[in-house]
C-alpha positions in Angstrom: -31.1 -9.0 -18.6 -34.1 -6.8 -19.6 -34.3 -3.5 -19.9 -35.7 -1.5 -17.0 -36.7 2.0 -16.2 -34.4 4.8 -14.9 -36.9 5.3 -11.8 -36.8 1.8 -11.2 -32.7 1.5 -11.5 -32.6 4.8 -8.8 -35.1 2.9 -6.1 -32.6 0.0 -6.5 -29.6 2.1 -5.6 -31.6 3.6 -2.8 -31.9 -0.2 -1.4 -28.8 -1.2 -1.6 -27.6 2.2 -0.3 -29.5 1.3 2.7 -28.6 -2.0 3.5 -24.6 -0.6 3.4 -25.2 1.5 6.0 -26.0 -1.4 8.1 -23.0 -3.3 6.7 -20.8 -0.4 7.7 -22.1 -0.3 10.7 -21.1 -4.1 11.7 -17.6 -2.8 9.9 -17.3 0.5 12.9 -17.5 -2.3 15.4 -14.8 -4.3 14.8 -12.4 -4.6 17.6 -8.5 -2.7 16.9 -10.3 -0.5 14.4 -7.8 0.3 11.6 -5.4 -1.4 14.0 -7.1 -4.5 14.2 -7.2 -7.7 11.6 -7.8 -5.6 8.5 -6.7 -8.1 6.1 -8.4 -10.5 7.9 -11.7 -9.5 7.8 -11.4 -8.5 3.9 -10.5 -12.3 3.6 -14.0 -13.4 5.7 -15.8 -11.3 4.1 -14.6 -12.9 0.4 -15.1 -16.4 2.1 -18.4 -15.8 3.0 -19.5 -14.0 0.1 -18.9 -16.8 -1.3 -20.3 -19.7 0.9 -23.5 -17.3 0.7 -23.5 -17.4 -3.3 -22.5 -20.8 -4.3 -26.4 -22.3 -3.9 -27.3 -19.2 -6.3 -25.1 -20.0 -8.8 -25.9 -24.0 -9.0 -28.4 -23.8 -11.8 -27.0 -21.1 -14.4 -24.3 -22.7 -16.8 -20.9 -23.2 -15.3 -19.4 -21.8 -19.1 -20.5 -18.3 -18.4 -18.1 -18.5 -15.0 -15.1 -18.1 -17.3 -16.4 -15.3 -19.5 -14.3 -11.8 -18.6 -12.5 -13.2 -16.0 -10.1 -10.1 -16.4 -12.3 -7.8 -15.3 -13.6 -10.0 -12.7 -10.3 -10.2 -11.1 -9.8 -5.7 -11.3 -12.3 -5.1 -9.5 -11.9 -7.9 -7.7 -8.6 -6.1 -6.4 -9.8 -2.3 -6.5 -12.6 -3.9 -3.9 -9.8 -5.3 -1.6 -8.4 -1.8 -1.8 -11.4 -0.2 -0.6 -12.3 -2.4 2.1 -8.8 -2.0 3.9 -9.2 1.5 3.9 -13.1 1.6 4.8 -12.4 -0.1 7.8 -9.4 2.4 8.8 -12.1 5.5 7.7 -15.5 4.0 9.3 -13.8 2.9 13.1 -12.6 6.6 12.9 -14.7 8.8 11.7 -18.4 9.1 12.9 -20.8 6.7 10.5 -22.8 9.8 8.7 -19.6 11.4 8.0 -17.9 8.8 6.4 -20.1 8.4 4.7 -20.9 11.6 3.0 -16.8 11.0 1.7 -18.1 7.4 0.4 -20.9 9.0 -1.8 -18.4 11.2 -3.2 -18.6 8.5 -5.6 -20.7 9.4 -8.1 -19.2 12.3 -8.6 -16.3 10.9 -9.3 -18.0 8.8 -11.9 -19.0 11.7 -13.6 -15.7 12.4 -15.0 -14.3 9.0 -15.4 -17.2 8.1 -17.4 -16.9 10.9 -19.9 -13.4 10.6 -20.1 -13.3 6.1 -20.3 -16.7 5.8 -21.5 -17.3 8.7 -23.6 -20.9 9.4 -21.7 -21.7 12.8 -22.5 -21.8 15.2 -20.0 -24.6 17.5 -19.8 -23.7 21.4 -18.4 -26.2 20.8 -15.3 -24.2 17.3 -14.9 -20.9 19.7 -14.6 -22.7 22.1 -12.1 -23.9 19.2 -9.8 -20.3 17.7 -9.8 -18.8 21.3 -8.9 -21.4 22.1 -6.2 -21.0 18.5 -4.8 -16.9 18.6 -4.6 -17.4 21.8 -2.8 -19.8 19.4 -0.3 -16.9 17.1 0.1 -14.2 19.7 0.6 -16.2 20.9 3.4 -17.1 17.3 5.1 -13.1 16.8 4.7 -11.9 19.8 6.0 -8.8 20.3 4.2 -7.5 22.4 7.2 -7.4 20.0 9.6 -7.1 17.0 6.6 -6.6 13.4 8.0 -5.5 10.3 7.4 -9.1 8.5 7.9 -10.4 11.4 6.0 -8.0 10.2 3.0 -8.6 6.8 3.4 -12.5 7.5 3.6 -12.1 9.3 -0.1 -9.7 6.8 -1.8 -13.2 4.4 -0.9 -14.9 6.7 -2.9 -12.7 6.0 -5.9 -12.5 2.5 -5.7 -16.6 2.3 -5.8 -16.3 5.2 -8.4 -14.3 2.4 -10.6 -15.8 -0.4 -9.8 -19.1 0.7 -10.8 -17.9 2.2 -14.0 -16.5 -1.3 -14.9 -20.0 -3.1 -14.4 -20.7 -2.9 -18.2 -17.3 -4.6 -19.1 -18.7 -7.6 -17.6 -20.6 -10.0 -19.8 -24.4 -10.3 -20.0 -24.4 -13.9 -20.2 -23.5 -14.1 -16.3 -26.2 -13.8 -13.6 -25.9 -11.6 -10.7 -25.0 -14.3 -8.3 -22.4 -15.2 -10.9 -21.2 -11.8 -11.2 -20.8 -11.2 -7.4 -19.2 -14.8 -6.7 -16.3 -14.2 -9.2 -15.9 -11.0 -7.6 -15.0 -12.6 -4.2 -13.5 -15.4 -5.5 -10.5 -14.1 -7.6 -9.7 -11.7 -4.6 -9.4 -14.8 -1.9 -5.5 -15.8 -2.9 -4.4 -12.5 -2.1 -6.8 -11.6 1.1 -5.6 -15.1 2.3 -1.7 -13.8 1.9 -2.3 -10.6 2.9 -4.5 -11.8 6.5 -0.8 -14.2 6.8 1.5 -11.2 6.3 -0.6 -9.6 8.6 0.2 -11.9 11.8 -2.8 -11.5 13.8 -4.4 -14.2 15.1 -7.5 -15.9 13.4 -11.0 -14.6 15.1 -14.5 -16.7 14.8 -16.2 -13.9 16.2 -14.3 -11.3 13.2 -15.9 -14.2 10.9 -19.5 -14.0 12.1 -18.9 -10.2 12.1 -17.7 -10.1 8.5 -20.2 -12.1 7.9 -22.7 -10.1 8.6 -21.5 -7.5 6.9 -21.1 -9.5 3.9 -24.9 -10.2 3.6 -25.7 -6.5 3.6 -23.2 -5.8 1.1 -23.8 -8.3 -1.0 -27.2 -6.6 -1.5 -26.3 -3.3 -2.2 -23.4 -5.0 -4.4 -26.5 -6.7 -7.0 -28.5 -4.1 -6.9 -25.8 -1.9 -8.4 -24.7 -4.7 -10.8 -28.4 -4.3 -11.9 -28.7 -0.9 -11.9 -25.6 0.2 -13.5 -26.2 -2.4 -16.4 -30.0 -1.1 -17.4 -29.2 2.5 -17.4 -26.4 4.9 -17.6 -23.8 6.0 -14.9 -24.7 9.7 -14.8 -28.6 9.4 -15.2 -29.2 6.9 -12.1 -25.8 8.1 -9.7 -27.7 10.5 -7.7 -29.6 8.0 -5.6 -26.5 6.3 -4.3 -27.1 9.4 -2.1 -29.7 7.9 0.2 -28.2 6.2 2.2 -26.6 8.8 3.7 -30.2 9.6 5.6 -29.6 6.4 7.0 -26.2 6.8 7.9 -27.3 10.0 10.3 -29.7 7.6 11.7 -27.6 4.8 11.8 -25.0 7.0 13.7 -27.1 8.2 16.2 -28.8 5.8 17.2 -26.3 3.3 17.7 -23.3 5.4 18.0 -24.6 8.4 20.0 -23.0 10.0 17.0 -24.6 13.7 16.3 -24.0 15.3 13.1 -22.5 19.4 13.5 -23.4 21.8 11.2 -20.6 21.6 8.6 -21.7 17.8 8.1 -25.2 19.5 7.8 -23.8 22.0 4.8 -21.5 19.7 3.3 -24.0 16.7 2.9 -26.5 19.3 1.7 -24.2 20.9 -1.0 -23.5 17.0 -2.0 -27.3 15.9 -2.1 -29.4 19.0 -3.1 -27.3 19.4 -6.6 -27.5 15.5 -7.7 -31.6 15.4 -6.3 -31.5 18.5 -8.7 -29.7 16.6 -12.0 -31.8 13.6 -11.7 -35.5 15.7 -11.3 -33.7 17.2 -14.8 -33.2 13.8 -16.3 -36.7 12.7 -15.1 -38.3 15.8 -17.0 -36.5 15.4 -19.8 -37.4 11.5 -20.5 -41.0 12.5 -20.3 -40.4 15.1 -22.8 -38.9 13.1 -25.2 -41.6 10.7 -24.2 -44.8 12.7 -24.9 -42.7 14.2 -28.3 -42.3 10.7 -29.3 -46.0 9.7 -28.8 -47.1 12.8 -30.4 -45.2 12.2 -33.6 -46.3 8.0 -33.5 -50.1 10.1 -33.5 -49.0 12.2 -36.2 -47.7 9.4 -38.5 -51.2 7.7 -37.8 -53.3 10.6 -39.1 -55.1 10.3 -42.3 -53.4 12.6 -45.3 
């Protein structure tokens, strides 16, 4: 896969960002809510995940398919994780709010990186993540803490790791490929988990998971993309965006109106990591312009 710019990598985020607000969306309407066919839906959304990739994986080479299947088949499980308990926090909490929790992610990549990956940590990345924690203590009220507001930040985790585990998997795979193994691996245990969960079978859950599965789907390659060409702390911030949406998404469909501690708490979330990457941006034209001017100074005549 080529190399691409960091600009480039953030307006991919900012897609995908956008098209998993509508995917949540189809999630907040699913009938029981975290009482419903949890398991279930997990398991239609792997089966059509992978009904909708199959034709894109036709012509690339069937060898790559068994290249880091290991790592395929953890995140493959960290997702199943998530998606139970995205359902549970998105049917109970309002759309914008949950979120706010889910983009707790990249903040949560900032240490995991440094510590697994040994990405350095710049003091303004360190500020961002304080300022943004203080965000998410504030969106989750730790006074009135809740079960969906718990499940709503053990999402954030499991998107915090799965992202961070993008550059274990191998080059040679496409995107398609990438995303079909992902769903693949996970359908044996979705399938015994929907069983153990006794509920009857639903088209309608199907067509609804499916749905949801194509929005994700994009949001899931663009960060597969993303998070290959540049690194996790430079490009995180603009998993942010879609949280704009998210406040749209809410009220229009949801009659759902943001208060004024989902105002501060978003902002204190937002304003640091819009901060980090302008900082990041400035600094790659610096070392830009240095660069050229020492390429201009080589070239002069002695």
């Amino acid at each position: 896969m080529r190399n691409i710019s960091v600009g480039f990598a953030m307006t991919l985020l900012v897609i995908g960002n956008l098209s998993a607000t509508f995917s949540d969306a189809l999630v907040k309407t699913m009938e029981g809510g975290p009482d419903g066919a949890i398991f279930q839906f997990a398991l239609f959304r792997q089966l059509s995940a992978v009904l909708i990739l199959i034709p894109f994986c036709l012509t690339a080479p069937a060898k790559n398919l068994t290249l880091g299947l290991k790592w395929h088949a953890l995140r493959a499980h960290v997702w199943l994780v998530g998606v139970f308990f995205s359902v549970v926090a998105l049917t109970t909490l309002p759309l914008a709010t949950a979120n706010a929790i889910f983009y707790a992610a990249p903040l949560i990549m900032l240490p995991l990186a440094a510590i697994f990956l040994r990405e350095k940590l710049s003091a303004s990345s360190i500020v961002a993540a304080v300022v943004g924690f203080c965000g998410v203590l504030i969106l989750v009220r730790p006074s009135e803490f809740s079960w969906a507001a718990l499940s709503a930040m053990i999402v954030a985790v499991t998107l915090a790791v799965n992202n961070l585990l993008i550059p274990k998997i191998p080059r040679e795979q496409t995107v398609p490929q990438t995303l079909l193994l992902h769903n693949l691996i996970g359908i044996p245990v979705a399938f015994a988990l929907a069983v153990y969960e006794g509920m009857p079978f639903s088209f309608d859950l199907f067509l609804r998971a499916s749905g949801s599965t194509a929005f994700i789907l994009v949001y899931a390659a663009t960060c597969v993309v993303a998070y290959r060409a540049a690194e996790s702390n430079k490009i995180a911030s603009a998993e942010y965006s879609g949280l704009v949406c998210a406040v749209g998404v809410g009220l229009v469909l949801f009659g759902e109106v943001p208060d004024m501690l989902m105002v501060v708490g978003t902002t204190l979330i937002v304003v640091p990591l819009l901060w980090l990457a302008g900082r990041e941006k400035h600094k790659a034209r610096k070392a830009k312009k240095q660069a050229l001017a020492a390429v201009e100074e080589a070239a002069e005549p002695v």
